[in-house]
C-alpha positions in Angstrom: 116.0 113.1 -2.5 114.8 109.2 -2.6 115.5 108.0 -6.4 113.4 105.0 -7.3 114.1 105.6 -10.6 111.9 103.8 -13.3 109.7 102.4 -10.1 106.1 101.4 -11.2 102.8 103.2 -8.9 100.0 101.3 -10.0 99.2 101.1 -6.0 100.3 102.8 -2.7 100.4 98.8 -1.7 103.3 98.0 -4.0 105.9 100.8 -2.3 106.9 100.6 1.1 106.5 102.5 4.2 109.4 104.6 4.1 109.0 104.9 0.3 105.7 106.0 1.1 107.0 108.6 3.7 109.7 109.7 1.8 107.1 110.8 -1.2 105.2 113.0 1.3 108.2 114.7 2.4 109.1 115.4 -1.0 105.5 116.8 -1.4 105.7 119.4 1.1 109.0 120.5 -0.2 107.4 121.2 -3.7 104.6 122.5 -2.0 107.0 125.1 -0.2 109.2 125.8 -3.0 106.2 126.9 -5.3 104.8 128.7 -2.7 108.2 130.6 -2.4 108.4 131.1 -6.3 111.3 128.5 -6.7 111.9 127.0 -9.9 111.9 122.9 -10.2 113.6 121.7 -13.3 114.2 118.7 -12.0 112.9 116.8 -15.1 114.7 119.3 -17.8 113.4 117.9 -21.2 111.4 114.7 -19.6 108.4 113.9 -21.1 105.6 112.1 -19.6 102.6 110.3 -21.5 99.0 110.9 -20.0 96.4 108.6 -21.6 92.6 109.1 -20.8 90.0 106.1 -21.2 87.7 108.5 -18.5 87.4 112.3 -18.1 89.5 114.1 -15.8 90.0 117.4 -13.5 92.1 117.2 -10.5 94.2 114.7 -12.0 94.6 115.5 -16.1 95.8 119.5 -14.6 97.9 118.0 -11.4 99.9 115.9 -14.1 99.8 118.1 -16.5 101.3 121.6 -14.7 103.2 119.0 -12.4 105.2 118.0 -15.6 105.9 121.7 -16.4 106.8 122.7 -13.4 109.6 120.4 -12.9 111.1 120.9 -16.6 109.3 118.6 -18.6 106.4 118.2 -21.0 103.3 116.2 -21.1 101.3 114.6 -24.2 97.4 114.3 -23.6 95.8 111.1 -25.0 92.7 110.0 -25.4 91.9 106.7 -26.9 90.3 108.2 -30.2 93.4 109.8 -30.3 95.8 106.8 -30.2 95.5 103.7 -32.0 93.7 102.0 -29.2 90.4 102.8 -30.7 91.6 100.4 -33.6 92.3 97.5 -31.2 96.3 98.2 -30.2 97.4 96.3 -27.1 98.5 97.4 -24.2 101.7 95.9 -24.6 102.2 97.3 -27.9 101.5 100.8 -26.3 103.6 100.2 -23.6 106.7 99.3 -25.4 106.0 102.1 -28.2 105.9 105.0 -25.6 108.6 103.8 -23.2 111.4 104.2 -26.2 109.6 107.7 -26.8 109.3 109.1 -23.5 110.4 109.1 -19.7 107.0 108.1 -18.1 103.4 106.5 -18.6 100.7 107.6 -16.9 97.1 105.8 -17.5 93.8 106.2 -16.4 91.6 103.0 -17.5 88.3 102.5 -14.7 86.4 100.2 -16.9 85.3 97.2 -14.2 87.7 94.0 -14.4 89.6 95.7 -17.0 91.7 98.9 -16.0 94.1 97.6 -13.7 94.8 94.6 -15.8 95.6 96.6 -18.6 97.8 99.2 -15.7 100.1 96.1 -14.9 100.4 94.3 -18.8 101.7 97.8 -19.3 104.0 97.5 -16.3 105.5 94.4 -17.7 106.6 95.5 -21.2 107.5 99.1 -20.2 110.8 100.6 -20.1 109.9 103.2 -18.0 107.6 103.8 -15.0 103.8 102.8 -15.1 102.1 105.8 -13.1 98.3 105.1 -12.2 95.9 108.3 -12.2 93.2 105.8 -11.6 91.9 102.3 -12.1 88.9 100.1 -11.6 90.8 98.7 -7.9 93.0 102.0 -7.2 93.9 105.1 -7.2 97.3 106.0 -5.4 97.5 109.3 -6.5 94.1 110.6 -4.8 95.4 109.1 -1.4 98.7 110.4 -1.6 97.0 114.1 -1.8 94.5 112.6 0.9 97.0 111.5 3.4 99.3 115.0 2.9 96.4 117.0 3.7 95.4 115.1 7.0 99.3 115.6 7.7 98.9 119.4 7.5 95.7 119.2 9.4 96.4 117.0 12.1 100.4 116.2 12.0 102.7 114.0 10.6 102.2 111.0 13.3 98.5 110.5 12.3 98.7 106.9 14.3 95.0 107.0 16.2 93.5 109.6 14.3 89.4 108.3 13.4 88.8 108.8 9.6 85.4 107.6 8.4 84.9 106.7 4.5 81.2 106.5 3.8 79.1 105.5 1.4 76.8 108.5 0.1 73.9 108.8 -2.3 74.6 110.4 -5.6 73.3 109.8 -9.2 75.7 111.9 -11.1 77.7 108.9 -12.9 78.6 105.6 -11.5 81.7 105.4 -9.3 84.6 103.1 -9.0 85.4 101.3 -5.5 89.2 102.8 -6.2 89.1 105.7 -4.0 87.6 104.1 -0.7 89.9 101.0 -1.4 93.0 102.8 -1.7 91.6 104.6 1.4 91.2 102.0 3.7 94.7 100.3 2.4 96.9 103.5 3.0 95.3 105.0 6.0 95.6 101.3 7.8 99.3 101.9 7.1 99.6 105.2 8.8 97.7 103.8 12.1 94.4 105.8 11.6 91.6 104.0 13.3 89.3 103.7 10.0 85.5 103.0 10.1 83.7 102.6 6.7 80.0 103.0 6.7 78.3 101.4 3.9 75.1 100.0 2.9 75.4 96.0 2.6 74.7 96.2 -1.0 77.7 98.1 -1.7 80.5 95.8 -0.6 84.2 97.0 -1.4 86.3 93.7 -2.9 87.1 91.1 0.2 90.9 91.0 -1.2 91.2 94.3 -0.7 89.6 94.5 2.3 91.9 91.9 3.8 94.9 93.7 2.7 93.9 96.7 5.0 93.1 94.3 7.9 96.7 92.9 8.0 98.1 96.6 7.3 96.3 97.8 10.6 97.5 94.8 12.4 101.1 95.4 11.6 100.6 98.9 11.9 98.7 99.5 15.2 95.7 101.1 13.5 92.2 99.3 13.1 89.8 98.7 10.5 85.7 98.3 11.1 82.6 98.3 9.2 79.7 99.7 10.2 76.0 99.2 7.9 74.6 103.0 9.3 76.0 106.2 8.2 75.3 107.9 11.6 77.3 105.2 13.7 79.9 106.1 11.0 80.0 109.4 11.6 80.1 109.3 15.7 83.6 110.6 17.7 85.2 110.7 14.0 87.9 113.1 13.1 87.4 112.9 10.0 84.6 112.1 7.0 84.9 111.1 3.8 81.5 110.4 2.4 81.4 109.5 -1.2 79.5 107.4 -3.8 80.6 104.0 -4.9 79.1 101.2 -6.8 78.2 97.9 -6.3 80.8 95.9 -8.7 82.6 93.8 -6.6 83.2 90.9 -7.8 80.5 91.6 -10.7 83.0 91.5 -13.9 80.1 92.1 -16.6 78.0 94.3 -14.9 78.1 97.1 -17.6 76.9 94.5 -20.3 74.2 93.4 -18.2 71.0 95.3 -18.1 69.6 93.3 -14.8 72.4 94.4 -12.7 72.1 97.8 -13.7 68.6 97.7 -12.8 69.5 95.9 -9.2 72.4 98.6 -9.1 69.4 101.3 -9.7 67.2 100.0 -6.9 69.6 99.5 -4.3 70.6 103.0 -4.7 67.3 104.4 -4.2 67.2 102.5 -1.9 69.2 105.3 0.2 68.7 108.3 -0.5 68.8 109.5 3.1 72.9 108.6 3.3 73.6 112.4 2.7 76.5 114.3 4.8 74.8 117.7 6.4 75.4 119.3 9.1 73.2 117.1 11.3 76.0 114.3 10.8 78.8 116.6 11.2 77.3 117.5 14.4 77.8 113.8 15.3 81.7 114.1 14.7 84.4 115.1 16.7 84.0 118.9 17.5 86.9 119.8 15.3 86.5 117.2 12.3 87.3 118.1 8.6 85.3 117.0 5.5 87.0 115.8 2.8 85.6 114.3 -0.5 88.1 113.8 -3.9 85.9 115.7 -6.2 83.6 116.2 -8.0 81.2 115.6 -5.3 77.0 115.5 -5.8 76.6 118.2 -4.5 72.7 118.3 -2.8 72.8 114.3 -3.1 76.0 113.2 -1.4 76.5 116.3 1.2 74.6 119.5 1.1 76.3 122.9 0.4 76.5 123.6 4.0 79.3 121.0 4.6 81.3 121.3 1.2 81.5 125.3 1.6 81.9 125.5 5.2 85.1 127.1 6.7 84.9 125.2 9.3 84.6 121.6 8.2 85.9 121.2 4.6 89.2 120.9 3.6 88.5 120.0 -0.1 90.2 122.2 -1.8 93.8 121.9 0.2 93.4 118.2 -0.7 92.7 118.9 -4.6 95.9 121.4 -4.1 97.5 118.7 -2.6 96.9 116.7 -6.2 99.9 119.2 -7.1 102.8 118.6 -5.1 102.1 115.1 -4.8 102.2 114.2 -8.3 105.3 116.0 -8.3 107.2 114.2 -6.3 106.1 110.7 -7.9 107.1 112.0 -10.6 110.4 113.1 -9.5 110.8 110.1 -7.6 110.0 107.5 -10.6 111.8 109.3 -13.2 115.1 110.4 -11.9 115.2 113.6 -11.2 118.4 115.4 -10.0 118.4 118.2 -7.5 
């Protein structure tokens, strides 16, 4: 196995290809070995710190068992737990937990704030710095994402048309990490990537940049498109899913105006649902995949999510598992 001991993941964009590739293989052989009953204790005695600011499913339990099935143990913090609610840094944290444990693992969304915080961690840390979500990324959602296309469609997935689409939704407001960590990791892989968004819902143009280059360098493409059934033509595969429009709007939470424009602009769109109409508009064999939870009858309709045929979501939120895992193994120095 790959050691990177003591590596930081705050994004997919700070590892390289073969690091990258070398994670996924790792994945799959977790994902066999549990299958087969095999016992991991790869991280005997290891303990990993899991801290909160937002709720959590997928990634809180993929840590979480993750930990415990390679030997080790995980502490579940919240801010009202911790100090933080009293004003502590994150350097302070950082530096307090790294001489306590083997790993740091943060989840901080707030806009303009969570992946600041991510990286002053990263620089007073003795140990790794994992990201299970920030305001710009989340690495561990497209690590599960790219494994599952793997197992779908292959390793080589150079060519292969993925779609990430905007989608109504009014259940909470969501970051622009997943779609941005989308566009930046499939770019690397080759995929030919569309994203299909409503011009007031803009991902961040630094970001965006960094996935042009990436499919330059790579061989795959990147192209917008302002109409979700354009989006969804030829594609192999759909990702529709709700983000906001913060780019580039640091106070927006403070600021009752915006959150007023953000309102009308969403209703604005109430007809960007995935159902089977749009499937139909796909390639005759494309998958649906969303990173959960999904709205359901506002972003795609039961039909879709349910169906055998199209959606894959739940090997993807399996696929939260193994690849955890093996960032964890990777980062932390596990011996085999």
């Amino acid at each position: 196995m790959t050691s990177m001991n003591g590596k930081h993941f705050i994004t997919t964009q700070d590892w390289s290809k073969e690091e990258l590739d070398k994670a996924l293989e790792l994945s799959f052989e977790l994902k066999g070995k549990k299958k087969a009953g095999e016992i991991t204790n790869w991280l005997t005695n290891q303990t990993v710190f899991m801290l909160f600011y937002e709720q959590s499913t997928r990634t809180r339990n993929s840590m979480g068992c993750g930990i415990t099935q390679l030997g080790g143990n995980s502490h579940d913090l919240t801010p009202d737990k911790m100090q933080l609610s009293h004003g502590e840094t994150a350097k302070d944290t950082a530096i307090v937990l790294s001489r306590m444990g083997h790993a740091i693992a943060c989840r901080n969304c707030f806009y303009d704030v969570g992946n600041r915080y991510l990286r002053e961690m990263a620089k007073h840390s003795e140990v790794p710095i994992l990201s299970l979500q920030d305001d710009f990324y989340h690495p561990m959602q497209v690590m599960a994402d790219t494994m599952v296309m793997q197992e779908k469609f292959g390793k080589n997935l150079k060519g292969l048309k993925v779609t990430i689409s905007w989608a109504y939704a009014t259940s909470h407001a969501k970051p622009l990490s997943v779609p941005q960590s989308q566009i930046q990791m499939f770019t690397r892989y080759g995929m030919d990537v569309t994203v299909a968004a409503p011009k007031e819902f803009p991902l961040m143009p630094d970001l965006v940049d960094t996935a042009k280059r990436n499919a330059s360098e790579c061989g795959g493409s990147l192209n917008f498109v302002d109409d979700m059934d354009a989006g969804f033509e030829g594609a192999h595969v759909v990702i529709p899913k709700n983000w906001g429009g913060f780019a580039g709007l640091s106070d927006w939470a403070d600021d009752e105006a915006h959150r007023n424009e953000m309102k009308n602009n969403l209703g604005k769109y109430k007809d960007w649902i995935c159902d089977s109409r749009r499937m139909n508009l796909a390639d005759k064999d494309v998958k649906y995949m969303h990173a959960l939870p999904a709205d359901r009858g506002n972003e795609v309709t039961d039909e879709v999510i349910d169906s055998e045929k199209w959606s894959i979501i739940y090997d993807e939120a399996e696929n939260r598992l193994h690849t955890a895992k093996a960032i964890m193994a990777m980062t932390m120095g596990a011996s085999k």
